[in-house]
Steps between C-alpha positions, in 0.01 A plus 500: 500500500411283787505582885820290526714635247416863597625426857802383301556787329425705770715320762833524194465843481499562854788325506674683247385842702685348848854566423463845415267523782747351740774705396287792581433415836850370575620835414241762602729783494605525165121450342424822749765699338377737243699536213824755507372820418610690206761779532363837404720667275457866525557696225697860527418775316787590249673790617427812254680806462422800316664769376363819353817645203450856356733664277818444703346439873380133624282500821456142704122519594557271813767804642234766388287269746716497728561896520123577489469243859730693627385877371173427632617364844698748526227737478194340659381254764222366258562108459524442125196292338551558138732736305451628118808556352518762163853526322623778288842443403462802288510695832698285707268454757232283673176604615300229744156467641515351848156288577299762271565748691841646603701634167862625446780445284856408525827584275638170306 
């Protein structure tokens, strides 16, 4: 291709580039603006509940939860870290571990 009819093509496509160029600097704003960001959808853990039937008793786990918090508070200063938590419907009653250390029971 000769010298002349590069600067041709050269000089076209620059002039193909300019509008989009121009429209650019007109509008400087809007060519800054990053792109909306994407709404996080956070998902929820479904809510479980479990129950615990023997013969002709049902226990709700989360209220023998609930009663051992408040056994052990009741009881002791000790902040809870962990908790092990044995059932035996057979015997109506639920013995806990608080943070491997501290051990009672309570009625259900």
């Amino acid at each position: 291709m000769s010298e002349k009819k590069e600067n041709a093509v050269v000089h076209a496509a620059k002039k193909v580039g300019e509008p989009a160029a121009e429209k650019v600097k007109e509008n400087p704003k809007k060519a800054a603006e990053k792109p909306a960001a994407k709404k996080e959808t956070k998902e929820t853990a479904p809510k479980v509940t479990v129950k615990i039937q023997f013969g002709e008793c049902e226990y709700d786990v989360a209220e023998i939860q609930k009663a051992i918090k408040a056994d052990h508070e009741s009881k002791s200063k000790v902040k809870i870290g962990s908790v092990s938590v044995y059932i035996k419907p057979e015997e109506k009653t639920a013995y806990y571990v608080v943070n491997s250390d501290i051990a009672d029971k309570i009625g259900i």
